[in-house]
CHARMM internal coordinates of N, CA and C (Angstrom, degrees):
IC EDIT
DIST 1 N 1 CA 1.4403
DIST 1 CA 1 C 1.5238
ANGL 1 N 1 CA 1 C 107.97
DIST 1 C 2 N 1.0575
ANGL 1 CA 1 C 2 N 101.70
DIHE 1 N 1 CA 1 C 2 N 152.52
DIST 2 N 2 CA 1.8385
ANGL 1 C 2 N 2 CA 111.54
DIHE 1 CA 1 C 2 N 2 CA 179.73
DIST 2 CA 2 C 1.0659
ANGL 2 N 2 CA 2 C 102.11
DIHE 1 C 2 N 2 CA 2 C -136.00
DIST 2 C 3 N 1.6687
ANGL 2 CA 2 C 3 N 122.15
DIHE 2 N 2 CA 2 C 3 N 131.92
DIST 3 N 3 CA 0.8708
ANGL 2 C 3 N 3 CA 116.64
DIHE 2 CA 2 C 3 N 3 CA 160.36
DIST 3 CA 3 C 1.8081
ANGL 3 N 3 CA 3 C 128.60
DIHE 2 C 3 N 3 CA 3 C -127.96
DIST 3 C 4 N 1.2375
ANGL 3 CA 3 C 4 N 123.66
DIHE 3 N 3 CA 3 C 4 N 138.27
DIST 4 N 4 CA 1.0335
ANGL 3 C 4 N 4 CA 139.66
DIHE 3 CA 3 C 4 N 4 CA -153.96
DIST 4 CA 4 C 1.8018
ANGL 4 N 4 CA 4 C 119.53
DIHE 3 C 4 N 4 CA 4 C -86.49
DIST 4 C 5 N 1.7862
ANGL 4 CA 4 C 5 N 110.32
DIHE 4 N 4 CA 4 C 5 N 46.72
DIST 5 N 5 CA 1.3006
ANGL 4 C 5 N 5 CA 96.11
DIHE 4 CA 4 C 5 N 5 CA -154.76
DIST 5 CA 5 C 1.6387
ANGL 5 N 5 CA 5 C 131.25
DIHE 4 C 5 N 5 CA 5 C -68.72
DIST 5 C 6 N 1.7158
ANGL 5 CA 5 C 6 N 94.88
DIHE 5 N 5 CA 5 C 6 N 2.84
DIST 6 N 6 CA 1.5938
ANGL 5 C 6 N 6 CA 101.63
DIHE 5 CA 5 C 6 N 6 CA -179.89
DIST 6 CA 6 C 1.5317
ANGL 6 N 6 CA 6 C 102.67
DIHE 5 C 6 N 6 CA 6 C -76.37
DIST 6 C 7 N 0.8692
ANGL 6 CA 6 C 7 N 139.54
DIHE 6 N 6 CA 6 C 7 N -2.94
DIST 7 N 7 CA 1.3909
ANGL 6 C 7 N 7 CA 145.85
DIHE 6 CA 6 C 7 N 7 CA 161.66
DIST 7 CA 7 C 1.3473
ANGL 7 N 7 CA 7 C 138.40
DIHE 6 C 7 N 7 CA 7 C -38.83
DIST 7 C 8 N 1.5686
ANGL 7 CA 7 C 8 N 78.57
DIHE 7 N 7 CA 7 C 8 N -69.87
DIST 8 N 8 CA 1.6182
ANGL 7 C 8 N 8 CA 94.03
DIHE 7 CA 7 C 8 N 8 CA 163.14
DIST 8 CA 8 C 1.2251
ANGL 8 N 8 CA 8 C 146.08
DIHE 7 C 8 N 8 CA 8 C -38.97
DIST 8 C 9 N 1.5029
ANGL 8 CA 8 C 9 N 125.17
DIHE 8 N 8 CA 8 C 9 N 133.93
DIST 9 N 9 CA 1.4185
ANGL 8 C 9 N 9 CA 115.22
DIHE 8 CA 8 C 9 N 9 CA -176.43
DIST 9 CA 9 C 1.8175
ANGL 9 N 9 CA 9 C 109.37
DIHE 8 C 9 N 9 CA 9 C 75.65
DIST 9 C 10 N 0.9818
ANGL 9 CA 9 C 10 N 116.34
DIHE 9 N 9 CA 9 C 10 N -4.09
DIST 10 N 10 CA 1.3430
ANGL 9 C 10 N 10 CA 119.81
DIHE 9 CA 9 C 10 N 10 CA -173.32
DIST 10 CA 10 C 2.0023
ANGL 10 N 10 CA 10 C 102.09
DIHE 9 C 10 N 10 CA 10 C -91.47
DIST 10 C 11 N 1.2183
ANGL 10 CA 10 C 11 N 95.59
DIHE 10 N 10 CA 10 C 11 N 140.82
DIST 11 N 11 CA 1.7314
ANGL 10 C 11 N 11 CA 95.32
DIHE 10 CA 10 C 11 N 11 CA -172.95
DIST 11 CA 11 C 1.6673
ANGL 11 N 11 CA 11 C 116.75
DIHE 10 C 11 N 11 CA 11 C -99.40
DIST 11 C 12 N 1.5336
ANGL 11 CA 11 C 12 N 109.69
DIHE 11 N 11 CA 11 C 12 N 112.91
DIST 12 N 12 CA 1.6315
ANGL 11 C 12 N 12 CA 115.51
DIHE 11 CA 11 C 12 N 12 CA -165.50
DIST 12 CA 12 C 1.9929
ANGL 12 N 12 CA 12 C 97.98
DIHE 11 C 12 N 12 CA 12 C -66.38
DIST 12 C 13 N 1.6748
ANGL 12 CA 12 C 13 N 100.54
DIHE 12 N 12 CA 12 C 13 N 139.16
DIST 13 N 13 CA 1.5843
ANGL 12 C 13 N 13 CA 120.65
DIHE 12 CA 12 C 13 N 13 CA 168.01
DIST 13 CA 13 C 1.2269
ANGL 13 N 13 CA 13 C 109.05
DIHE 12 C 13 N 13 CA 13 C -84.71
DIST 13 C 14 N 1.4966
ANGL 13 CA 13 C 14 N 116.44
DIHE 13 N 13 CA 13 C 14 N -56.90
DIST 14 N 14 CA 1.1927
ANGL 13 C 14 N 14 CA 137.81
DIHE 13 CA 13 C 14 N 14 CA -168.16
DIST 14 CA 14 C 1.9115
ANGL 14 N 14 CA 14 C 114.34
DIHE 13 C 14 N 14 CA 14 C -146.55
DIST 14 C 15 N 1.1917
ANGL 14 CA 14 C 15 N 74.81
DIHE 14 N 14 CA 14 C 15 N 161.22
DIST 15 N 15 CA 1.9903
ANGL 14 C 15 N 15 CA 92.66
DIHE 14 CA 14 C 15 N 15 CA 178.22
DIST 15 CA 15 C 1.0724
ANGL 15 N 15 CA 15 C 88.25
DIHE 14 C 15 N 15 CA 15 C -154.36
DIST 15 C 16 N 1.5514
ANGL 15 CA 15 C 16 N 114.16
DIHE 15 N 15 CA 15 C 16 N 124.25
DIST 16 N 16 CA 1.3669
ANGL 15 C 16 N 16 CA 124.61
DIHE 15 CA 15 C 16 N 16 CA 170.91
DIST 16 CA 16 C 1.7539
ANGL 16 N 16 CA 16 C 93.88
DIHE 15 C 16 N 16 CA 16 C -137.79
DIST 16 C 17 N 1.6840
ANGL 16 CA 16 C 17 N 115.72
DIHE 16 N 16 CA 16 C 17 N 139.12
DIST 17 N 17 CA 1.5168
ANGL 16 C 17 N 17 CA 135.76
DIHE 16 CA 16 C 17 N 17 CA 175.93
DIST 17 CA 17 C 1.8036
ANGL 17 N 17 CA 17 C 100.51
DIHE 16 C 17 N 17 CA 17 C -101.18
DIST 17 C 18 N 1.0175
ANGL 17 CA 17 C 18 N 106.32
DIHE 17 N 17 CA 17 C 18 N 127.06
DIST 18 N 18 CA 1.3286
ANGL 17 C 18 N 18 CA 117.05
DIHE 17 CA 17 C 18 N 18 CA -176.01
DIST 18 CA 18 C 1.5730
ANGL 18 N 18 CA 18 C 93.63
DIHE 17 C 18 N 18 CA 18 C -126.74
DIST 18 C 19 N 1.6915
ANGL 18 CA 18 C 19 N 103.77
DIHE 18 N 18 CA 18 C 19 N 83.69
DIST 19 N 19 CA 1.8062
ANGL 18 C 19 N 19 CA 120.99
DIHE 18 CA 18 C 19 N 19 CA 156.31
DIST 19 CA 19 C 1.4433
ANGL 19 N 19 CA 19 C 126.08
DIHE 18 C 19 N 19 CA 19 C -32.36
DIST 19 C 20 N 1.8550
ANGL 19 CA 19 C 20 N 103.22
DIHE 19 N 19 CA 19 C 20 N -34.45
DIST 20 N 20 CA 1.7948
ANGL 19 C 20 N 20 CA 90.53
DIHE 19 CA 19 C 20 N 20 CA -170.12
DIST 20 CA 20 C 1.9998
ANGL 20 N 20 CA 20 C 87.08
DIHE 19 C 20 N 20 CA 20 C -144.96
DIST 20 C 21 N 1.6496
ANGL 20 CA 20 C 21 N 101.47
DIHE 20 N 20 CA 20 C 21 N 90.57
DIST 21 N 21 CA 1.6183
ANGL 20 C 21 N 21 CA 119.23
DIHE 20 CA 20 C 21 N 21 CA -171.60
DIST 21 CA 21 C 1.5541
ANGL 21 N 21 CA 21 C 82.98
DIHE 20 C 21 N 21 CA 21 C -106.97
DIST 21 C 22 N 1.1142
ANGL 21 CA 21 C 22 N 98.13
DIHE 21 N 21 CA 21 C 22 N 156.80
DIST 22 N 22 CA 1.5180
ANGL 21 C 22 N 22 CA 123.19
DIHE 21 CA 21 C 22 N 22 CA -170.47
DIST 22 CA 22 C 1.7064
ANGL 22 N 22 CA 22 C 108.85
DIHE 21 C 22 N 22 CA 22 C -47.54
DIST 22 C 23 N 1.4637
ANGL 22 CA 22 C 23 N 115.26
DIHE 22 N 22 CA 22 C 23 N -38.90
DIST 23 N 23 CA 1.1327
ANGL 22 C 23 N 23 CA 110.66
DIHE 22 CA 22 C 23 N 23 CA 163.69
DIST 23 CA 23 C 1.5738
ANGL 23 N 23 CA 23 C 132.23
DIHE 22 C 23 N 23 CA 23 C -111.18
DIST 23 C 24 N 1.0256
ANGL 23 CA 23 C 24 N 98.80
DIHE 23 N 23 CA 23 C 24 N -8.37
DIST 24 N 24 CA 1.5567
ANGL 23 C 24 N 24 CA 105.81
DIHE 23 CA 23 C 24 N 24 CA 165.67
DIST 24 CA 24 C 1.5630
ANGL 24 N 24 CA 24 C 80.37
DIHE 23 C 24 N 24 CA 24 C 155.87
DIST 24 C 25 N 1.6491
ANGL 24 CA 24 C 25 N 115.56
DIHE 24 N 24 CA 24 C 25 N -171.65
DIST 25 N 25 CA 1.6132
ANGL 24 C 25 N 25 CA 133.62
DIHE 24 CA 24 C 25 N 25 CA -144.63
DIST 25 CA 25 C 1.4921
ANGL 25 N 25 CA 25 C 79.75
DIHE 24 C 25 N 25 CA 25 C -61.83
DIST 25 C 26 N 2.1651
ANGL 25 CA 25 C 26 N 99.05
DIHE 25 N 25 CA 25 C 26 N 147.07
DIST 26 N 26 CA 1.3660
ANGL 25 C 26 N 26 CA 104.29
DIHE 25 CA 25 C 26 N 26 CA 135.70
DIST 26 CA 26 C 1.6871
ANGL 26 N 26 CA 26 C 141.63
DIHE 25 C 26 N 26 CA 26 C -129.33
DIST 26 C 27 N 0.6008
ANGL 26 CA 26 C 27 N 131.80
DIHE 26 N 26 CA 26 C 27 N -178.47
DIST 27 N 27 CA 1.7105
ANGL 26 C 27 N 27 CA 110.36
DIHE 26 CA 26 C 27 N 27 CA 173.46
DIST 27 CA 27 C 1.8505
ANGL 27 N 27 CA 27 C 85.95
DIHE 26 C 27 N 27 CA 27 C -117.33
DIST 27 C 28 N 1.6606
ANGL 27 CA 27 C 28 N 84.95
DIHE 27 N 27 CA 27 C 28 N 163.34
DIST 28 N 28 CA 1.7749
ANGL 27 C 28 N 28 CA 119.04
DIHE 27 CA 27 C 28 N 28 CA 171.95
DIST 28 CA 28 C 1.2362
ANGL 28 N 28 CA 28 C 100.58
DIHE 27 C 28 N 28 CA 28 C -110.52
DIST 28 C 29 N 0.8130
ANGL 28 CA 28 C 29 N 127.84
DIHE 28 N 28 CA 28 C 29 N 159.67
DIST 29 N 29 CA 1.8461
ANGL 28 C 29 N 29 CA 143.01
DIHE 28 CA 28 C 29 N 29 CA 126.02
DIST 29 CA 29 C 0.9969
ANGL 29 N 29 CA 29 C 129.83
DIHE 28 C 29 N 29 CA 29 C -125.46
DIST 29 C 30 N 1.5508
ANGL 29 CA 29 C 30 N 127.38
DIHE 29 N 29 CA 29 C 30 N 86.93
DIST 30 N 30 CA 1.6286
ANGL 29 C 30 N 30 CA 122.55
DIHE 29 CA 29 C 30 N 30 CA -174.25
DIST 30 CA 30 C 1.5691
ANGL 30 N 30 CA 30 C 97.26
DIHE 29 C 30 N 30 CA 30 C -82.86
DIST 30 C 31 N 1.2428
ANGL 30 CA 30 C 31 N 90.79
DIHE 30 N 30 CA 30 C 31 N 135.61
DIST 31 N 31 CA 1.7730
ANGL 30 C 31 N 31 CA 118.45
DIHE 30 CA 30 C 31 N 31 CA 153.78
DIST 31 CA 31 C 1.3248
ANGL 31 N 31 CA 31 C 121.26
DIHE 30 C 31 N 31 CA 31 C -72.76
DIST 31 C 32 N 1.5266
ANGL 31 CA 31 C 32 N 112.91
DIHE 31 N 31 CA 31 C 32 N 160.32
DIST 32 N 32 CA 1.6181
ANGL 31 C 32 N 32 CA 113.36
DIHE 31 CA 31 C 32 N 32 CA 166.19
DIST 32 CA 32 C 1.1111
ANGL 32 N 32 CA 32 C 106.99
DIHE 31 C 32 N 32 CA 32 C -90.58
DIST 32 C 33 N 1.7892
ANGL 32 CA 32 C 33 N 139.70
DIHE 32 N 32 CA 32 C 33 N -24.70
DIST 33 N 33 CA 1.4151
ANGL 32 C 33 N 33 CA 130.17
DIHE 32 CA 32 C 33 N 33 CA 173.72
DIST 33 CA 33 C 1.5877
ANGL 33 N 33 CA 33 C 108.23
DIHE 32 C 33 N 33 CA 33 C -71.53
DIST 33 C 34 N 1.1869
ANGL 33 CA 33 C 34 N 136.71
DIHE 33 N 33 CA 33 C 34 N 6.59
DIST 34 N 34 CA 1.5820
ANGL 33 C 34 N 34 CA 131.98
DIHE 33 CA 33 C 34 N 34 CA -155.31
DIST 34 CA 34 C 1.0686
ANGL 34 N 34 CA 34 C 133.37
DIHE 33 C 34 N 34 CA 34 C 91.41
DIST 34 C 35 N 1.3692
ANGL 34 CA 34 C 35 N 107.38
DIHE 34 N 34 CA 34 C 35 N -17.29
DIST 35 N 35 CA 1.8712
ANGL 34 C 35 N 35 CA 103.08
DIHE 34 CA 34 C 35 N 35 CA -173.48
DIST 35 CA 35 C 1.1320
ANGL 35 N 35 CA 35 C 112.89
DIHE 34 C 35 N 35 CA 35 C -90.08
DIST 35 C 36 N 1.0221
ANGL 35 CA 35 C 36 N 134.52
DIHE 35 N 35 CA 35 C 36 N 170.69
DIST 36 N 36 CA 1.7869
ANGL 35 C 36 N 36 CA 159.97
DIHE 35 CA 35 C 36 N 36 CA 174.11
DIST 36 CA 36 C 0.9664
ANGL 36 N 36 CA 36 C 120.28
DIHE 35 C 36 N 36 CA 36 C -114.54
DIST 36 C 37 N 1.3399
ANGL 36 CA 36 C 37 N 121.48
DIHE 36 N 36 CA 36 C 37 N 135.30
DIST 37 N 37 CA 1.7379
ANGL 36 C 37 N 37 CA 133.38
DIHE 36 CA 36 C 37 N 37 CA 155.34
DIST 37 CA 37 C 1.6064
ANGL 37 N 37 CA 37 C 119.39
DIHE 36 C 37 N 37 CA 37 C -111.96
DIST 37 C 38 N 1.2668
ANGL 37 CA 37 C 38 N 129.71
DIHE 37 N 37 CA 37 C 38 N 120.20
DIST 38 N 38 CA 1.0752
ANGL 37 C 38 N 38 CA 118.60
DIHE 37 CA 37 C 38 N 38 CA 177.64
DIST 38 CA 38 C 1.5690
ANGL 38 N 38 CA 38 C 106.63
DIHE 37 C 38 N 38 CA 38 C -141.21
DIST 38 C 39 N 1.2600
ANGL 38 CA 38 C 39 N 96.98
DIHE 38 N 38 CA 38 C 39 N 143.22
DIST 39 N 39 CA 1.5255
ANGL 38 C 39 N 39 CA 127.55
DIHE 38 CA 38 C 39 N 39 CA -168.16
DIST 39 CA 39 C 1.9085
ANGL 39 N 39 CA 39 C 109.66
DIHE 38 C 39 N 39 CA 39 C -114.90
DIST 39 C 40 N 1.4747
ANGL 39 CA 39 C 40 N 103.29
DIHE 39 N 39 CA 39 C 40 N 124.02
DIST 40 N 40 CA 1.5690
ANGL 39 C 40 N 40 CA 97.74
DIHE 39 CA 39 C 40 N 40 CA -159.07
DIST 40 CA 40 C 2.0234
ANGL 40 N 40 CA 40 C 99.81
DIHE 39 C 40 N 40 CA 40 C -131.74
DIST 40 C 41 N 1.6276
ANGL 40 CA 40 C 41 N 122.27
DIHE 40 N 40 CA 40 C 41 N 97.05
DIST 41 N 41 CA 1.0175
ANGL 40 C 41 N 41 CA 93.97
DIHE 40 CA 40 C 41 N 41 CA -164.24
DIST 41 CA 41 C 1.4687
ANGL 41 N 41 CA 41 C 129.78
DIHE 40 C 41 N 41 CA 41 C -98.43
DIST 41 C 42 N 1.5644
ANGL 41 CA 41 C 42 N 133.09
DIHE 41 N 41 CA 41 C 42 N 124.41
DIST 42 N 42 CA 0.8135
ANGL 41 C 42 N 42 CA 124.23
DIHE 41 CA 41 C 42 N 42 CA -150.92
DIST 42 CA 42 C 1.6596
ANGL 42 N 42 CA 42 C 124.43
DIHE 41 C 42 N 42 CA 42 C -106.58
DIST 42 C 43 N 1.4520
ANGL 42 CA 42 C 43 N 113.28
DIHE 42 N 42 CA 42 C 43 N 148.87
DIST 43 N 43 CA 1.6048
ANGL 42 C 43 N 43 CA 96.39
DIHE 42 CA 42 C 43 N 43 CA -164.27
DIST 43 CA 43 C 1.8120
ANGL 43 N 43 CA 43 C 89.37
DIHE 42 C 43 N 43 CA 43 C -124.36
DIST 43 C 44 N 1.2260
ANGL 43 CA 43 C 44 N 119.34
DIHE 43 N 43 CA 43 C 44 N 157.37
DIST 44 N 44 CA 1.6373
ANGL 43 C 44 N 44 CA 144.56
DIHE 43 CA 43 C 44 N 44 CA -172.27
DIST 44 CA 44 C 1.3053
ANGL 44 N 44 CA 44 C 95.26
DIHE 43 C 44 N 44 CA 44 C -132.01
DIST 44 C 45 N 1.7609
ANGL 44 CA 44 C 45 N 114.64
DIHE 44 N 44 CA 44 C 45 N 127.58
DIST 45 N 45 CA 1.2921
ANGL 44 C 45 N 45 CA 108.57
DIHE 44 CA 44 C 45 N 45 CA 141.68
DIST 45 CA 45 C 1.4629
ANGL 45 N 45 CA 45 C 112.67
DIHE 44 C 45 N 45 CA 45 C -100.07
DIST 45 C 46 N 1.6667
ANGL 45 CA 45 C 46 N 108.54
DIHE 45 N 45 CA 45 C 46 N 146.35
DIST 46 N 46 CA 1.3089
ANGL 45 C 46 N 46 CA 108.13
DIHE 45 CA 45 C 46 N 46 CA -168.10
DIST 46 CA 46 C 1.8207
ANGL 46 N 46 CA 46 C 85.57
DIHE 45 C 46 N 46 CA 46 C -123.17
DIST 46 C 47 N 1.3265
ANGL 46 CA 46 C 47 N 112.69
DIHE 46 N 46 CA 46 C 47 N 157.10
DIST 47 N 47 CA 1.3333
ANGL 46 C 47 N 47 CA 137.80
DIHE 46 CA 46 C 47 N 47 CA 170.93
DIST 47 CA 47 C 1.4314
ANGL 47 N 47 CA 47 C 112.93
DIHE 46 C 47 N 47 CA 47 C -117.11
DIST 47 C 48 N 1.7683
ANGL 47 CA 47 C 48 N 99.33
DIHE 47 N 47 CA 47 C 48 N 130.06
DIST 48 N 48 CA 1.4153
ANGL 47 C 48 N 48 CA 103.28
DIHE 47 CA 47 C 48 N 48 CA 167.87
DIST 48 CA 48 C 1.2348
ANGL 48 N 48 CA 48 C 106.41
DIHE 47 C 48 N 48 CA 48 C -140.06
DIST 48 C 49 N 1.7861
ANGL 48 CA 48 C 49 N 95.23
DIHE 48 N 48 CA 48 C 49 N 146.23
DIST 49 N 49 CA 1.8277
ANGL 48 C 49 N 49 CA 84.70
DIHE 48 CA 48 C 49 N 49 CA -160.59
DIST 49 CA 49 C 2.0450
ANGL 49 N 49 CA 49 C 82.08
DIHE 48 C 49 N 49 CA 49 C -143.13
DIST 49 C 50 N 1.5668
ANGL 49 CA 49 C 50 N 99.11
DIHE 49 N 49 CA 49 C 50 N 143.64
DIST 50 N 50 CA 1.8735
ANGL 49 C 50 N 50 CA 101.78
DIHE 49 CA 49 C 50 N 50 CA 178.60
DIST 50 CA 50 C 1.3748
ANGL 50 N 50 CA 50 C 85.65
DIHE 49 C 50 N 50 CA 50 C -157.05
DIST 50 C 51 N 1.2412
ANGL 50 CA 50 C 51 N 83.46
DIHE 50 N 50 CA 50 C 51 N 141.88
DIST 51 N 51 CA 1.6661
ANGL 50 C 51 N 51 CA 123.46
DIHE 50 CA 50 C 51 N 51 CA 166.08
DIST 51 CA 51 C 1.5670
ANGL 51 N 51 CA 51 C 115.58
DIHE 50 C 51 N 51 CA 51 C -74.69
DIST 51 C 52 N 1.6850
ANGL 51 CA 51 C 52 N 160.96
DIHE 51 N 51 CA 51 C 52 N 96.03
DIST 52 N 52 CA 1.3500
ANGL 51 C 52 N 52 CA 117.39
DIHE 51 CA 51 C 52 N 52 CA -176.61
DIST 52 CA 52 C 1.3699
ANGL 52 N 52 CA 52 C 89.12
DIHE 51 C 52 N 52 CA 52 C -144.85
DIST 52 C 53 N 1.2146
ANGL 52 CA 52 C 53 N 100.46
DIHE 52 N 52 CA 52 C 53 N 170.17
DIST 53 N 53 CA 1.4074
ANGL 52 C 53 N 53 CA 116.86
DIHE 52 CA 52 C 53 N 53 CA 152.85
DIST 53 CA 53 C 1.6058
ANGL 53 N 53 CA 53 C 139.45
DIHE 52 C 53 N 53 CA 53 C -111.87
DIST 53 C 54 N 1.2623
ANGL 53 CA 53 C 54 N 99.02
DIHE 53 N 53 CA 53 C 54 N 134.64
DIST 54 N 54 CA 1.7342
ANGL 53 C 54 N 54 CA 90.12
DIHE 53 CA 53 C 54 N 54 CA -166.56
DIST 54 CA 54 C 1.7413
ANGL 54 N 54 CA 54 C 101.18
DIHE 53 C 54 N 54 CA 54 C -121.76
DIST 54 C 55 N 1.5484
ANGL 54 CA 54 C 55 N 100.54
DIHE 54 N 54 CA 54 C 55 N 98.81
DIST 55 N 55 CA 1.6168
ANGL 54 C 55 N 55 CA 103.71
DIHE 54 CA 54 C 55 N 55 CA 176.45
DIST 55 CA 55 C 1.6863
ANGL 55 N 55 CA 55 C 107.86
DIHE 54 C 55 N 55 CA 55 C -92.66
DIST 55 C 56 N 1.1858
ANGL 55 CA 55 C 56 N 99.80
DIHE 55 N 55 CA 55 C 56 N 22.83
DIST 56 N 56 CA 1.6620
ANGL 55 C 56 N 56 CA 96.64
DIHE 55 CA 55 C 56 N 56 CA 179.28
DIST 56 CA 56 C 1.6861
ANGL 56 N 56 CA 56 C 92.38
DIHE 55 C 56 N 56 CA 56 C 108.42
DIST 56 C 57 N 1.3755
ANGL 56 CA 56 C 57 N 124.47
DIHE 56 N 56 CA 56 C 57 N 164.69
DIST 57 N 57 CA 1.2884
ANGL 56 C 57 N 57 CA 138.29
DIHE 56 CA 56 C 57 N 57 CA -150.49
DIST 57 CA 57 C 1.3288
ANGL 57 N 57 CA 57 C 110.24
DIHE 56 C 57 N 57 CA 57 C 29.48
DIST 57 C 58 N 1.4823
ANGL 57 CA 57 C 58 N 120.31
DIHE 57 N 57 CA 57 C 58 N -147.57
DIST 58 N 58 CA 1.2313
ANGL 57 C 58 N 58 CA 141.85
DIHE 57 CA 57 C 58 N 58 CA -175.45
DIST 58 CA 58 C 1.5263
ANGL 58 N 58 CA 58 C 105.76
DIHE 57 C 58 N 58 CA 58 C -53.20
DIST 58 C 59 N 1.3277
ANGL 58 CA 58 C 59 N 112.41
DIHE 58 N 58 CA 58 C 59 N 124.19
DIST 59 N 59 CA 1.7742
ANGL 58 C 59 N 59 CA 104.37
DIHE 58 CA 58 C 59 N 59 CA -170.58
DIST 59 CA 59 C 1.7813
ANGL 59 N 59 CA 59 C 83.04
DIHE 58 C 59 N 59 CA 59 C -96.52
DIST 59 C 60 N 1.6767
ANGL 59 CA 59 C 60 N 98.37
DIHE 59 N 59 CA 59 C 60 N 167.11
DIST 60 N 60 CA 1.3777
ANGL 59 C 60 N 60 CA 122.48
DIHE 59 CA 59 C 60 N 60 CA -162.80
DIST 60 CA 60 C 1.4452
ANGL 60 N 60 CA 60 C 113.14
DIHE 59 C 60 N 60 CA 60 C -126.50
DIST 60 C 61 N 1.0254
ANGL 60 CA 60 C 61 N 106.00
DIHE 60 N 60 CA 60 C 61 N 97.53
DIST 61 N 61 CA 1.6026
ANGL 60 C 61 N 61 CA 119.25
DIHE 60 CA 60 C 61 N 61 CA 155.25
DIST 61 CA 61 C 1.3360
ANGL 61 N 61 CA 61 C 115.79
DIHE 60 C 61 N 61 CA 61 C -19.43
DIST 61 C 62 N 1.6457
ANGL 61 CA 61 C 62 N 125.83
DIHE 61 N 61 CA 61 C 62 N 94.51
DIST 62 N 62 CA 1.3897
ANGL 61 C 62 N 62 CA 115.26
DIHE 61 CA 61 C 62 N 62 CA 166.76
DIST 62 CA 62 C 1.5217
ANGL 62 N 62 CA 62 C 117.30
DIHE 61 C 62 N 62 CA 62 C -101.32
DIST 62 C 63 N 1.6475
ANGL 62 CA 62 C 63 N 119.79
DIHE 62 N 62 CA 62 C 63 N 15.55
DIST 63 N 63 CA 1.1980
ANGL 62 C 63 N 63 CA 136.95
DIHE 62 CA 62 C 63 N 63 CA 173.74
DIST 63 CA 63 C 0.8332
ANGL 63 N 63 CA 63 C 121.25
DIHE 62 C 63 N 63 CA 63 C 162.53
DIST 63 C 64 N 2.1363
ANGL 63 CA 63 C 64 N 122.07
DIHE 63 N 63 CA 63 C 64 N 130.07
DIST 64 N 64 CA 1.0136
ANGL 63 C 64 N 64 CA 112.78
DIHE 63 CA 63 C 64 N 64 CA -171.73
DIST 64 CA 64 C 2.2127
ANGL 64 N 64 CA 64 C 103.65
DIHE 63 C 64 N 64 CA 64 C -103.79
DIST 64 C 65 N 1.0039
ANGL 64 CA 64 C 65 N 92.14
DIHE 64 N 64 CA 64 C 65 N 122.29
DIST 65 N 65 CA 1.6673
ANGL 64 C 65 N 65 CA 83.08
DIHE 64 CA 64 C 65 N 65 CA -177.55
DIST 65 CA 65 C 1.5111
ANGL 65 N 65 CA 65 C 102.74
DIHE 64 C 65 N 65 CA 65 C -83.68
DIST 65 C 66 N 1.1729
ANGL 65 CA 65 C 66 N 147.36
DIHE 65 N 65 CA 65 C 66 N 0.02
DIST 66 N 66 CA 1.4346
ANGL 65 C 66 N 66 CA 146.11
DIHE 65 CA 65 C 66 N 66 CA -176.57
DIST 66 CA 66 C 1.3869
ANGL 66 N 66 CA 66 C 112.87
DIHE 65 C 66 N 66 CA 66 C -50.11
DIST 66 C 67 N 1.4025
ANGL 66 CA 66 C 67 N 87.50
DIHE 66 N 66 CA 66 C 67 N -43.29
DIST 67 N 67 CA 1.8795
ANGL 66 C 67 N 67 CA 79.88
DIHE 66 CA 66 C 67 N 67 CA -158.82
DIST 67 CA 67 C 1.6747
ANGL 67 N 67 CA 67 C 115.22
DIHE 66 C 67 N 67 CA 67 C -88.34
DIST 67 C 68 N 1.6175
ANGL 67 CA 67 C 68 N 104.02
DIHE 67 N 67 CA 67 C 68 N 14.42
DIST 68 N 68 CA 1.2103
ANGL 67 C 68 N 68 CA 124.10
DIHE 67 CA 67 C 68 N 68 CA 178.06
DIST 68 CA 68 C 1.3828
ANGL 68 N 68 CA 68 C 116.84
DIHE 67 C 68 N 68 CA 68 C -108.36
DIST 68 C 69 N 1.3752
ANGL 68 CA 68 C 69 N 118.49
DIHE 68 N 68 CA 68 C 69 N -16.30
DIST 69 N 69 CA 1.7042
ANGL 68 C 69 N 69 CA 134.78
DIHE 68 CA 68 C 69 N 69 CA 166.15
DIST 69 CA 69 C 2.2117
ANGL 69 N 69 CA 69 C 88.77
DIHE 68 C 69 N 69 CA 69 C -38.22
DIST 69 C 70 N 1.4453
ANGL 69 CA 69 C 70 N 93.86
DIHE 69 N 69 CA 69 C 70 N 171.62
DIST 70 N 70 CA 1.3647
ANGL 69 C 70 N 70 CA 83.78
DIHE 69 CA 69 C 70 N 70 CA -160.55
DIST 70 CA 70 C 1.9548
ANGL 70 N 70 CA 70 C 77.35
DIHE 69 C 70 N 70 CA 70 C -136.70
DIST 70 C 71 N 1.8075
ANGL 70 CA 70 C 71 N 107.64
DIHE 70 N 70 CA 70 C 71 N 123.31
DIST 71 N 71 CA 1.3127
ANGL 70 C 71 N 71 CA 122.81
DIHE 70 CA 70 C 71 N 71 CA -158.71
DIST 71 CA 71 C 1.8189
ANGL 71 N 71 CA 71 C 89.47
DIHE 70 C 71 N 71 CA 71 C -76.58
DIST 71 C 72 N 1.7206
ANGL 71 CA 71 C 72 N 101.57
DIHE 71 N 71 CA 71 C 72 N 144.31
DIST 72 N 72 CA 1.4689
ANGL 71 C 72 N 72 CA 108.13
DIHE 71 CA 71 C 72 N 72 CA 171.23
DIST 72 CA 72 C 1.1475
ANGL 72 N 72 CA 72 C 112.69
DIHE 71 C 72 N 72 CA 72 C -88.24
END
COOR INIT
IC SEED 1 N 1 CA 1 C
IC BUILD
């Protein structure tokens, strides 16, 4: 949790939802003194990829390719 206590008590102008923000949705919050809050939410696809073998018990990692996926 985060919390935002400069916030408080502060009086909203506007709230505007912005559906298609550079990285996916964002929110606004205009103030009446000038300031802004904005909230931007962001999604990662991550890849995980293993090699293993499972002869019964604990199966065994014979390679992890993850950390070779190539970051966007």
């Amino acid at each position: 949790m985060i919390q935002c206590k400069e916030l408080a008590g502060k009086i909203i102008r506007m709230c505007t939802i912005f559906e298609d923000g550079s990285d996916g949705p964002d929110l606004q919050i205009d103030f009446t003194d000038g300031t802004s809050f904005t909230v931007s939410l962001k999604t990662d696809v991550t890849i995980e990829a293993k090699s293993i073998r499972d002869d019964g018990g604990q199966p065994q990692v014979l390679k992890d390719y993850t950390a070779l996926a190539i970051p966007r």
